[in-house]
C-alpha positions as CSV (number, residue, x, y, z in Angstrom):
1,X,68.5,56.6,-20.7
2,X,64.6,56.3,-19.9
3,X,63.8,59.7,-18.5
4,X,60.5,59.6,-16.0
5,X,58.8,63.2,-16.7
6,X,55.9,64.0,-14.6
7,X,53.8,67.5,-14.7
8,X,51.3,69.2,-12.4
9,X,49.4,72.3,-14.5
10,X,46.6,74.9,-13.0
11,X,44.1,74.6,-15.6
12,X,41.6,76.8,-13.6
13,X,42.1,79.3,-16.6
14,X,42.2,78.8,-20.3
15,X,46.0,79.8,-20.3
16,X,46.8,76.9,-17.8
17,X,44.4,74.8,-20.0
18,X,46.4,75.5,-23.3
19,X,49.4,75.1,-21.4
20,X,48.2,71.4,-20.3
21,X,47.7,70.3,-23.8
22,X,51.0,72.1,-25.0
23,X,53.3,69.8,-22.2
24,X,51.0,66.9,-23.2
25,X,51.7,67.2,-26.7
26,X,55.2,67.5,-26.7
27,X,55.8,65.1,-24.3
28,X,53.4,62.6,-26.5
29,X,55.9,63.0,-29.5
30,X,59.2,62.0,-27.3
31,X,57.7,59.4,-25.0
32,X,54.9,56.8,-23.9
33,X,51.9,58.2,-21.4
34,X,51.8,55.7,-18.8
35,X,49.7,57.8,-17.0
36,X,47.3,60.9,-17.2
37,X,50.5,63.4,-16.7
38,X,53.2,60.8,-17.0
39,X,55.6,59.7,-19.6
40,X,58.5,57.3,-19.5
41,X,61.2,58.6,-22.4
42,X,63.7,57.0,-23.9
43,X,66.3,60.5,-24.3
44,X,70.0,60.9,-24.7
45,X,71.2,63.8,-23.0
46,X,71.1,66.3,-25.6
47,X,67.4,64.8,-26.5
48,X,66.4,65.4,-22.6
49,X,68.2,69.1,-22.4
50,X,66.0,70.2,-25.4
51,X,63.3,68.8,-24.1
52,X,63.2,70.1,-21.0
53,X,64.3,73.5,-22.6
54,X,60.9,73.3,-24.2
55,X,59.0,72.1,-21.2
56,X,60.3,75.0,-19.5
57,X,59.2,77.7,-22.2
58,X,55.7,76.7,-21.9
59,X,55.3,76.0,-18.3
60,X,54.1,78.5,-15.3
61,X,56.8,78.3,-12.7
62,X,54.3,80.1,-10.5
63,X,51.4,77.9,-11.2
64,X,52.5,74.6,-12.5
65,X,55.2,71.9,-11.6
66,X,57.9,69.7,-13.6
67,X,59.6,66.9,-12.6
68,X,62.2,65.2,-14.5
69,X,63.5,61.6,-12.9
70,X,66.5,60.3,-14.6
71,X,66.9,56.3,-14.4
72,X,69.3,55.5,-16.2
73,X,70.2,53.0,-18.8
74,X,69.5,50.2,-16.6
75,X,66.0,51.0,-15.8
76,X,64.4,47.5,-16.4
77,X,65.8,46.3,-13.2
78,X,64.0,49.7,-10.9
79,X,60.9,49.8,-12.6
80,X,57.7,47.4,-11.2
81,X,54.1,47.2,-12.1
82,X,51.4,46.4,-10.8
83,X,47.7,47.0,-11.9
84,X,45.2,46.9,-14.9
85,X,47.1,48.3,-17.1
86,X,49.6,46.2,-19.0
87,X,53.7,46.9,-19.5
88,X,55.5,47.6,-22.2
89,X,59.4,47.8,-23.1
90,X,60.1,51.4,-24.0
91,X,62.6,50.4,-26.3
92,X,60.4,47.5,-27.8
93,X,58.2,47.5,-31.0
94,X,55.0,49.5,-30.0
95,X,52.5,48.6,-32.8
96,X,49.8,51.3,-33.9
């Protein structure tokens, strides 16, 4: 299922800062940045529970915010785009 996950982090300390680059980097290794706090993830469910297990550990809940959005496995027909930057298919070759 392709698994929107979207985070908000106070970085006006270094803690929140460290935090920012923890989320990022763990999100980084499970999904595709489509924006500056926003990955798309292709996840089963166990994939997304630990995941968001993880997510959780790091986070603030007082300072910061995480948002999963779950679309499904038919997510090619909800998604649009529109804008610079180009598409891709999140189950498609990504080439390095």
């Amino acid at each position: 299922m392709l698994v929107v996950i979207t985070y908000d982090v106070n970085t006006e300390t270094a803690a929140g800062r460290k935090r920012l680059r923890q989320i990022a980097k763990l999100c980084v290794g499970h999904g595709q940045r489509v924006q500056n706090s926003v990955f798309e993830c292709v996840l089963d469910a166990a994939q997304c529970r630990a995941l968001q297990a993880k997510l959780l550990t790091i986070m603030d809940e007082s300072a910061d915010s995480l948002r999963f959005y779950y679309l499904g496995n038919n997510y090619d027909t909800k998604i649009q785009h529109f804008g610079c930057k180009s598409g891709y298919e999140p189950e498609g070759i990504l080439m390095v």
